[in-house]
N, CA, C and O atoms as a CHARMM CRD file, in Angstrom:
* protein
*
  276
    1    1 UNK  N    219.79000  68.92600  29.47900 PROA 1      0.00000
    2    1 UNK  CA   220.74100  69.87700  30.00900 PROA 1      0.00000
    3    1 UNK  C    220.11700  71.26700  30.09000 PROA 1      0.00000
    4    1 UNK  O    220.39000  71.99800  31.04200 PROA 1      0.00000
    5    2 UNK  N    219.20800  71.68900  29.03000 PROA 2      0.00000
    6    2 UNK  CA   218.80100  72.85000  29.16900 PROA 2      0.00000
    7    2 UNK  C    217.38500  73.02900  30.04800 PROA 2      0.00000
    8    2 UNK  O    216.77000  74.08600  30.18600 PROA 2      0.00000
    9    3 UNK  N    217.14400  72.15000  30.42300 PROA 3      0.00000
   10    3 UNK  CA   216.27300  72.11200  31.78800 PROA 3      0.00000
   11    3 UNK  C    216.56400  72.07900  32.91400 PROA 3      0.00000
   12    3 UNK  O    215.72500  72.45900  33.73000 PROA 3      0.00000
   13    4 UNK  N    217.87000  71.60900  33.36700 PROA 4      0.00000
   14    4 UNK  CA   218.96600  71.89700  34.46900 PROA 4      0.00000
   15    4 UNK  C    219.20300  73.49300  34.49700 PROA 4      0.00000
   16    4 UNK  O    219.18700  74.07600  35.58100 PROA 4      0.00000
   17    5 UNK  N    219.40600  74.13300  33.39100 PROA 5      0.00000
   18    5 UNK  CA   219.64500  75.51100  33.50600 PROA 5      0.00000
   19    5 UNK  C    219.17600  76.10800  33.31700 PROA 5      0.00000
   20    5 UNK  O    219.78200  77.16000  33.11300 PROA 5      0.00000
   21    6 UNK  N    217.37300  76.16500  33.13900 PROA 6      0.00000
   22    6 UNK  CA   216.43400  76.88700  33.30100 PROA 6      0.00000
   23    6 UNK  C    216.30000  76.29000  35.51100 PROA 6      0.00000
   24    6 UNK  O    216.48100  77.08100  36.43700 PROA 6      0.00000
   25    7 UNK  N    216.07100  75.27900  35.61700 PROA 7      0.00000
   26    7 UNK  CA   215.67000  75.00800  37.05200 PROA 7      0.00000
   27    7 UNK  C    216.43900  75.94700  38.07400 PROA 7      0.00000
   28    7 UNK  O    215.98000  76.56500  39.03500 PROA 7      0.00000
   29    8 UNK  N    217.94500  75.86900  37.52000 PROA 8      0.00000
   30    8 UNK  CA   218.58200  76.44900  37.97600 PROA 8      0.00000
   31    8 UNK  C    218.77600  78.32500  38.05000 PROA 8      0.00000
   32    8 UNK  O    219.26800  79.10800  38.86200 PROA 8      0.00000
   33    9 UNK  N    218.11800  78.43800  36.78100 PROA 9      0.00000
   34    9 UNK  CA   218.15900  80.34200  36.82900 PROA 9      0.00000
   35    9 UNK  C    217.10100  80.58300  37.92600 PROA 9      0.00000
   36    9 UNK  O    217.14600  81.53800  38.70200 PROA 9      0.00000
   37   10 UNK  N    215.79300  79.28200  37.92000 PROA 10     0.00000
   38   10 UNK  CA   214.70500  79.90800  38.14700 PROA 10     0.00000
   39   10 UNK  C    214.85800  80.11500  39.89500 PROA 10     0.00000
   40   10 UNK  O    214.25800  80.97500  40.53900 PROA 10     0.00000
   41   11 UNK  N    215.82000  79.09200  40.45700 PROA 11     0.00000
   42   11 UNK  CA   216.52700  78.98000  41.95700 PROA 11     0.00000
   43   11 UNK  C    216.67700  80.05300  41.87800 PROA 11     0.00000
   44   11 UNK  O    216.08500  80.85500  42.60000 PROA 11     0.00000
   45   12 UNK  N    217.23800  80.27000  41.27400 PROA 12     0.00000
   46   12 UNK  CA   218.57700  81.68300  41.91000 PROA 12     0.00000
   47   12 UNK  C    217.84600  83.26300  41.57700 PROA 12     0.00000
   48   12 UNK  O    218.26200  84.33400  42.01900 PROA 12     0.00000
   49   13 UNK  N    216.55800  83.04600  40.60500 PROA 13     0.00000
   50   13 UNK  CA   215.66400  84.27200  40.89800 PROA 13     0.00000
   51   13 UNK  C    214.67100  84.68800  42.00500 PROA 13     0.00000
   52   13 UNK  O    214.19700  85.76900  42.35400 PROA 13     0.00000
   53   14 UNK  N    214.50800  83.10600  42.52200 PROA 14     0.00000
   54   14 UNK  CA   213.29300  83.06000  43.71700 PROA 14     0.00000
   55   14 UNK  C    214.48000  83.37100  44.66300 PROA 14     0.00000
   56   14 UNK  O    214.10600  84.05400  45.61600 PROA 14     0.00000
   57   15 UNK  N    216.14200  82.99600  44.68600 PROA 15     0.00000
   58   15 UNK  CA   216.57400  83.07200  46.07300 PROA 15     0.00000
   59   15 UNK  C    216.39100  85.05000  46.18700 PROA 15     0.00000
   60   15 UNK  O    216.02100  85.74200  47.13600 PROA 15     0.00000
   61   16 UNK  N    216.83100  85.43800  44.79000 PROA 16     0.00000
   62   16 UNK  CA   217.05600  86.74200  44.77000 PROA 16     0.00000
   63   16 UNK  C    215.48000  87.42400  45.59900 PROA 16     0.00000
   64   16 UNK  O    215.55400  88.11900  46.61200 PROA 16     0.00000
   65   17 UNK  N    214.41900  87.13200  45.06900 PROA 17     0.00000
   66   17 UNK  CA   212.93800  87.50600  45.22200 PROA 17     0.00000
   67   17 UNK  C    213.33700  87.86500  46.75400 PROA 17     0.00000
   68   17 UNK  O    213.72500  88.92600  47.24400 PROA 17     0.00000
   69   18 UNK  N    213.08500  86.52500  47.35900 PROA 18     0.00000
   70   18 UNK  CA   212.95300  86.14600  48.79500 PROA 18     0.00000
   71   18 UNK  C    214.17600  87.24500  49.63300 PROA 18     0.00000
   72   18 UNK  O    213.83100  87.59600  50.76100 PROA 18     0.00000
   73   19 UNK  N    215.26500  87.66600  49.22900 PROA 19     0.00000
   74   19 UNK  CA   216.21200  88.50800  49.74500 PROA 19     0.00000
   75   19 UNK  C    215.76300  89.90700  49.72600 PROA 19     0.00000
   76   19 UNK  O    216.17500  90.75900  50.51300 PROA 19     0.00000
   77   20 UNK  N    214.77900  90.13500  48.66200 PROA 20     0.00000
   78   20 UNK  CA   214.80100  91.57500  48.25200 PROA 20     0.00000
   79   20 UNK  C    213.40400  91.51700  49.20800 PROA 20     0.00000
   80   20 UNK  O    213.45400  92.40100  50.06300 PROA 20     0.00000
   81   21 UNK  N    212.20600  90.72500  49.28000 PROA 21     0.00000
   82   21 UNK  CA   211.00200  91.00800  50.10500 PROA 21     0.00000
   83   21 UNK  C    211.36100  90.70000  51.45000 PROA 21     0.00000
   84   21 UNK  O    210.40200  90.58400  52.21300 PROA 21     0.00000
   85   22 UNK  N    212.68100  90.51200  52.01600 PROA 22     0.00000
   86   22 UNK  CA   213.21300  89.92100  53.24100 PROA 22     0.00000
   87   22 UNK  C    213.87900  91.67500  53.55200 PROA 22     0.00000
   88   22 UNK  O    213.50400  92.05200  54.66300 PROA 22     0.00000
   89   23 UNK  N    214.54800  92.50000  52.98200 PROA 23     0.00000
   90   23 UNK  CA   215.29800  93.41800  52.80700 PROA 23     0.00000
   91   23 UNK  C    214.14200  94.54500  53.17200 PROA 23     0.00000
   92   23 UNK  O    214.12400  95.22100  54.20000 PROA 23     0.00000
   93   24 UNK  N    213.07700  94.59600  51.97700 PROA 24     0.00000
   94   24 UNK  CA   211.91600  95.20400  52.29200 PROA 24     0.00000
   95   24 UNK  C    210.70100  95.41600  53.56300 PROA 24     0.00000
   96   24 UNK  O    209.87700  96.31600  53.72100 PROA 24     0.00000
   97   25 UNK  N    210.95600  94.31900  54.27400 PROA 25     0.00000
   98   25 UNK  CA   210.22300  94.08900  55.42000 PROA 25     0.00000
   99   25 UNK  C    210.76000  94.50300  56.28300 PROA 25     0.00000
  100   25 UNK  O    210.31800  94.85200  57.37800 PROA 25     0.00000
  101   26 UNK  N    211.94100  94.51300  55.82200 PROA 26     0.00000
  102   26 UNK  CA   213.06000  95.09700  57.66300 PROA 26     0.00000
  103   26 UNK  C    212.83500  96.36100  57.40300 PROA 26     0.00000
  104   26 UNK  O    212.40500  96.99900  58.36300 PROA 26     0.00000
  105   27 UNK  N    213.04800  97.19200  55.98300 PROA 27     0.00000
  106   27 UNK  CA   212.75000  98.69000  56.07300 PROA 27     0.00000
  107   27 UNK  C    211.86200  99.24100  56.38400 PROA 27     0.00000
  108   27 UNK  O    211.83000 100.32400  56.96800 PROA 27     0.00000
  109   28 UNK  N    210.70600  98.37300  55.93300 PROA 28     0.00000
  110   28 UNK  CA   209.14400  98.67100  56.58400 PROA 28     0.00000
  111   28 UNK  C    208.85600  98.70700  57.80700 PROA 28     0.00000
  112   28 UNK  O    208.10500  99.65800  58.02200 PROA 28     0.00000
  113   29 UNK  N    209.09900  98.11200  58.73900 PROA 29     0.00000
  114   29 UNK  CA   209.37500  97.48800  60.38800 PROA 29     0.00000
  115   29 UNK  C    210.01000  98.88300  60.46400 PROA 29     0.00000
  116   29 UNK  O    209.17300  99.68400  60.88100 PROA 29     0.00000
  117   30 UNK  N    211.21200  99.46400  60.20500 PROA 30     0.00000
  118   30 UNK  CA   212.09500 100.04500  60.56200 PROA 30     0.00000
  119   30 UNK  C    211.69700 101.73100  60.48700 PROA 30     0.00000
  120   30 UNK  O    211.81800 102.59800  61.35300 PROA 30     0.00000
  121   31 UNK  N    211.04600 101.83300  58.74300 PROA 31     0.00000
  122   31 UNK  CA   210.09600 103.12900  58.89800 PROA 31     0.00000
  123   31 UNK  C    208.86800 102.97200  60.18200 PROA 31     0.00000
  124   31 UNK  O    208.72300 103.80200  61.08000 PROA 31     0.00000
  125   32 UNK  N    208.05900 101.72700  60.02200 PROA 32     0.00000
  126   32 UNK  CA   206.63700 101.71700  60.93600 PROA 32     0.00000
  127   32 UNK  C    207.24000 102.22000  62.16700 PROA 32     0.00000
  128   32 UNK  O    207.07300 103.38100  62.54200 PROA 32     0.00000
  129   33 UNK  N    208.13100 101.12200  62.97300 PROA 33     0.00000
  130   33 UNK  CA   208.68900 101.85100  64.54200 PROA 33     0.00000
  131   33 UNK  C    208.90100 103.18700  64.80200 PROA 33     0.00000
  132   33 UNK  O    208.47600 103.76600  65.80200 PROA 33     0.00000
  133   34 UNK  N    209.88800 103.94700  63.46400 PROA 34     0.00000
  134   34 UNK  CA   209.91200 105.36400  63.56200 PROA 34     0.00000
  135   34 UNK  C    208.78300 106.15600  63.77900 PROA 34     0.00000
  136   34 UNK  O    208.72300 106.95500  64.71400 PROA 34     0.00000
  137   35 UNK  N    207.60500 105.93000  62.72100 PROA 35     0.00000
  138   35 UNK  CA   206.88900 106.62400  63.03900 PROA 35     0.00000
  139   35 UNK  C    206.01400 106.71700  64.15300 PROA 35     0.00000
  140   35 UNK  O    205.53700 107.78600  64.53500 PROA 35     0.00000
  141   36 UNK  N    205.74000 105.32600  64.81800 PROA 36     0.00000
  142   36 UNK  CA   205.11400 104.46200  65.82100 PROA 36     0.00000
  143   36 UNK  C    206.10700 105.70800  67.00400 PROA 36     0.00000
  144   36 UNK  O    205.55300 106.40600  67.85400 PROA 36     0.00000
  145   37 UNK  N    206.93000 105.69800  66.85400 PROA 37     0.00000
  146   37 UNK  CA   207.26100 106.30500  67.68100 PROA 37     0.00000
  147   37 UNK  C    207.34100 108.08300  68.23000 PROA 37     0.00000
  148   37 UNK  O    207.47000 108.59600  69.34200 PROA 37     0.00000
  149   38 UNK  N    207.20500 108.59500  66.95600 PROA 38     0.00000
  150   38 UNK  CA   207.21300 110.01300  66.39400 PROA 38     0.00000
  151   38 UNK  C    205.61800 110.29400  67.11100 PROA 38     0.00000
  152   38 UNK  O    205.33800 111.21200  67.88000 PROA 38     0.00000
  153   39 UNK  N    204.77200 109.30400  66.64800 PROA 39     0.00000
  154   39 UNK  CA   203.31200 109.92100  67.11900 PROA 39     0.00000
  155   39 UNK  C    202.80100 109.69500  68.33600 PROA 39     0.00000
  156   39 UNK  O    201.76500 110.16600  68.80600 PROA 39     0.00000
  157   40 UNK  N    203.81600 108.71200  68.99200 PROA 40     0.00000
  158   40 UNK  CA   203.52300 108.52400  70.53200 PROA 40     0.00000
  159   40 UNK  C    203.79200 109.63800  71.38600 PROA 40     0.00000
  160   40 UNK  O    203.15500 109.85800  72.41700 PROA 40     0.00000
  161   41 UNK  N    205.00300 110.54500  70.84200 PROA 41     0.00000
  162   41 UNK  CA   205.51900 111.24200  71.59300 PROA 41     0.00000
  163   41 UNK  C    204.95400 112.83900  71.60400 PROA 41     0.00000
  164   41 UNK  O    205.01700 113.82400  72.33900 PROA 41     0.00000
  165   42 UNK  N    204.23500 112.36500  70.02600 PROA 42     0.00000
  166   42 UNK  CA   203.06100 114.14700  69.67100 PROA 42     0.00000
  167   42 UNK  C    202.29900 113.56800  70.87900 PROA 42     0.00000
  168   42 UNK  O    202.42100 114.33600  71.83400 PROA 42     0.00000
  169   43 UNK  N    201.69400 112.68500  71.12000 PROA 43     0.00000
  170   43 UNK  CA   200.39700 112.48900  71.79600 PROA 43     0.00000
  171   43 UNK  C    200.51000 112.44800  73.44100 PROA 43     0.00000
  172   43 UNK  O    199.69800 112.77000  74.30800 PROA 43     0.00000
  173   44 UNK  N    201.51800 112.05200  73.49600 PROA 44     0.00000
  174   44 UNK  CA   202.46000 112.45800  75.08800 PROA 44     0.00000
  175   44 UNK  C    202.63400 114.08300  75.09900 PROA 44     0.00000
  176   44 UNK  O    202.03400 114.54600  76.06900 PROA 44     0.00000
  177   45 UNK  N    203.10200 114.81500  74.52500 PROA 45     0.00000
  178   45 UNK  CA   203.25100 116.19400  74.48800 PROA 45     0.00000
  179   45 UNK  C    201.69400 116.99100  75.36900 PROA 45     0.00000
  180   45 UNK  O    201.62900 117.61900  76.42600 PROA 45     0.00000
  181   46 UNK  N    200.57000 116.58500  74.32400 PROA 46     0.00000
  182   46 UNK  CA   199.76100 117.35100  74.68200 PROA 46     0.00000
  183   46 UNK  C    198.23300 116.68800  74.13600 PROA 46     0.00000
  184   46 UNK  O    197.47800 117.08900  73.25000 PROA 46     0.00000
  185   47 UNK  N    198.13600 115.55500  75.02500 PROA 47     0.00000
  186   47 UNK  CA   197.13800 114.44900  74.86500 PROA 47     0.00000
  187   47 UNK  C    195.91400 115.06900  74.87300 PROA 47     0.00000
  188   47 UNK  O    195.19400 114.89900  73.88900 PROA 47     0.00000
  189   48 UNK  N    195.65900 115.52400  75.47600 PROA 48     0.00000
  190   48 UNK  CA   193.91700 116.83000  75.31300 PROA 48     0.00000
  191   48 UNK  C    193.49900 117.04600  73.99700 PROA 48     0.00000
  192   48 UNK  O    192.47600 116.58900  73.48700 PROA 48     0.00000
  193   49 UNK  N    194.57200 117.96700  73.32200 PROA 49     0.00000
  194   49 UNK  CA   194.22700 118.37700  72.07900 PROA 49     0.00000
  195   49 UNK  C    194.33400 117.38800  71.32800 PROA 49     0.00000
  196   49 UNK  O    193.80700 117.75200  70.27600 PROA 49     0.00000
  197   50 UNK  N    194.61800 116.56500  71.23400 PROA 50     0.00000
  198   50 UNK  CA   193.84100 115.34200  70.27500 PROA 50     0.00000
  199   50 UNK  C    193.29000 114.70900  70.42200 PROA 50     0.00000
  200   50 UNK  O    193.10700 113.90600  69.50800 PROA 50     0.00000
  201   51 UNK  N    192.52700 114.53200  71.76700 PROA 51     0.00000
  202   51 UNK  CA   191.03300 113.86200  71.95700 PROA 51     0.00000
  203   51 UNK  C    190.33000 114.95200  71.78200 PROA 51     0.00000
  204   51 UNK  O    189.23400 114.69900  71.28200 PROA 51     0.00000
  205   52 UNK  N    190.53400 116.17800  72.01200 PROA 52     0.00000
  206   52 UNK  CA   189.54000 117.39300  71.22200 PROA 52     0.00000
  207   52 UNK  C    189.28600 117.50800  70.14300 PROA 52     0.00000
  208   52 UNK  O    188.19400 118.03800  69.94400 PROA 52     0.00000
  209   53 UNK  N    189.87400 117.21400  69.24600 PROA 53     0.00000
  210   53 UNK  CA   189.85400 117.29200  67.77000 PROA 53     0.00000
  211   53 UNK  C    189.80800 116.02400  67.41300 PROA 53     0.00000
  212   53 UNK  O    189.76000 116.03300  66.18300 PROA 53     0.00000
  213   54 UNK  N    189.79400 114.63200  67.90800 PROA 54     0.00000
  214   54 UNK  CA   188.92100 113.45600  67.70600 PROA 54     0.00000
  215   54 UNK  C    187.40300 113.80000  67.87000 PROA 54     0.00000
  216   54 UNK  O    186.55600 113.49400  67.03200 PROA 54     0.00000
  217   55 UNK  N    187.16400 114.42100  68.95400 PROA 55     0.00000
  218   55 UNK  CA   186.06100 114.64200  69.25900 PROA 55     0.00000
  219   55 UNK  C    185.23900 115.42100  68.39500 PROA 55     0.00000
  220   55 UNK  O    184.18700 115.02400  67.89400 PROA 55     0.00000
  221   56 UNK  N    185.80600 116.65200  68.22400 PROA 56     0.00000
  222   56 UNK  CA   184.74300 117.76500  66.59400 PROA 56     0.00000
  223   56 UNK  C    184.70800 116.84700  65.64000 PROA 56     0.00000
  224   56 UNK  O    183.71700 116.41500  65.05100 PROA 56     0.00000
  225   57 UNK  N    186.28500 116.44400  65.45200 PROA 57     0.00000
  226   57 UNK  CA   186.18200 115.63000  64.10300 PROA 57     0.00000
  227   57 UNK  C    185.04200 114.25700  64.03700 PROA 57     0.00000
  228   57 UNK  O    184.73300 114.08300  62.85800 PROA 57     0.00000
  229   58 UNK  N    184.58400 113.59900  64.64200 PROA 58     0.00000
  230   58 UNK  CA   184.13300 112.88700  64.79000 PROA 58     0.00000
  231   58 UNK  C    182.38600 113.59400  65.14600 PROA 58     0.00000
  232   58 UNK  O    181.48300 113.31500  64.35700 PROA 58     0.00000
  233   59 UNK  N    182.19400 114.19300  65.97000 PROA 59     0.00000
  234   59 UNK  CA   181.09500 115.52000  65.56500 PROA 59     0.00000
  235   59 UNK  C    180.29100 116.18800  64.07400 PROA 59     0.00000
  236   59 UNK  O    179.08100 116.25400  63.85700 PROA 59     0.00000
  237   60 UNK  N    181.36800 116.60400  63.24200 PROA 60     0.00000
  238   60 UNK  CA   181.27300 116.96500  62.19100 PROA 60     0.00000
  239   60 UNK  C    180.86900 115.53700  61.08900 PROA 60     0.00000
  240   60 UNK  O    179.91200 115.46900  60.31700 PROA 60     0.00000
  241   61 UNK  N    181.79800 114.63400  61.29900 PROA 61     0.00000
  242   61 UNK  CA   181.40000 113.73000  60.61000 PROA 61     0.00000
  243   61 UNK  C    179.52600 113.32400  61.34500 PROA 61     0.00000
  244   61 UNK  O    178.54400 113.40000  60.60600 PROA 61     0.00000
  245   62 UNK  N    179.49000 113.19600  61.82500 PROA 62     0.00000
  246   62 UNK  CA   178.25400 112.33500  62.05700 PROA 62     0.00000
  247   62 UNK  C    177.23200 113.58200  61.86100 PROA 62     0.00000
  248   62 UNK  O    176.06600 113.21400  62.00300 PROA 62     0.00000
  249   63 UNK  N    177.33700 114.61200  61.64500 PROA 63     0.00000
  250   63 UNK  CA   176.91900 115.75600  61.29800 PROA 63     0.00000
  251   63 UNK  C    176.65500 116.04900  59.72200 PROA 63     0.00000
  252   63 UNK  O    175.73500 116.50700  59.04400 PROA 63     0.00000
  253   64 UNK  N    177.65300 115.65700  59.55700 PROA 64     0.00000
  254   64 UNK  CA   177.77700 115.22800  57.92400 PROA 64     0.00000
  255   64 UNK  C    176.48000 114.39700  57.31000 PROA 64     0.00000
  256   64 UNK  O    175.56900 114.65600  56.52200 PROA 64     0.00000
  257   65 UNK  N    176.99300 112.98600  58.28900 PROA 65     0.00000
  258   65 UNK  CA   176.50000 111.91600  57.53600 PROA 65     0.00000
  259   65 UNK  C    175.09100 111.49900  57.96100 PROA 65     0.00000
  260   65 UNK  O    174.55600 110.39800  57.83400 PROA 65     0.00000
  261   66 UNK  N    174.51000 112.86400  58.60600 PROA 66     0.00000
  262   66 UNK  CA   172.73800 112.65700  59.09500 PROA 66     0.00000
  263   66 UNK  C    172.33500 113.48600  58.07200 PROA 66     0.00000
  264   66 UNK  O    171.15000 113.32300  57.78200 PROA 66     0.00000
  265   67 UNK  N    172.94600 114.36400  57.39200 PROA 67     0.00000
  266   67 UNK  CA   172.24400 115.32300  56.52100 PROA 67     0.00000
  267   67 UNK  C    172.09200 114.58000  55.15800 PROA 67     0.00000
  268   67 UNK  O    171.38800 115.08600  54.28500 PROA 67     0.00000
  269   68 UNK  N    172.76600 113.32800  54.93900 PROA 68     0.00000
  270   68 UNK  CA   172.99100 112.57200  53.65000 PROA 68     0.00000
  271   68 UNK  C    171.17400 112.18100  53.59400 PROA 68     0.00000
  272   68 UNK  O    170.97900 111.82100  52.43300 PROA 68     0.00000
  273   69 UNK  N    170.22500 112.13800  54.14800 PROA 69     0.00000
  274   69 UNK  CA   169.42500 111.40700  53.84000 PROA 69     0.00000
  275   69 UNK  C    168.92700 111.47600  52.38500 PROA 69     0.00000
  276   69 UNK  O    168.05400 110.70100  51.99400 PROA 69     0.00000
């Protein structure tokens, strides 16, 4: 009997698990899109200046990383 009601707590903690990482994924999805969307619309604004500053930035680094010898 008391292995019936361990089997049984252990159900009803995995159902809980599975609800709460089911709960978590939708919020995640739900933050990612927001932001997915927030930075599409910086980059629509004024697309230049951030391939300009990809560009130094990416400059500087390799600038950086020739002086490492």
């Amino acid at each position: 009997m008391e292995d019936e009601e361990i089997k049984h707590t252990i159900s009803e903690l995995a159902v809980k698990i599975d609800n709460k990482i089911a709960e978590l994924s939708k919020s995640i999805e739900k933050s990612y899109g927001e932001k997915k969307e927030y930075t599409e619309g910086k980059l629509n604004e004024n697309p230049f200046a951030y391939m300009a500053g990809a560009f130094f930035g990416g400059v500087i680094m390799g600038y950086l990383m020739s002086r490492g010898k």
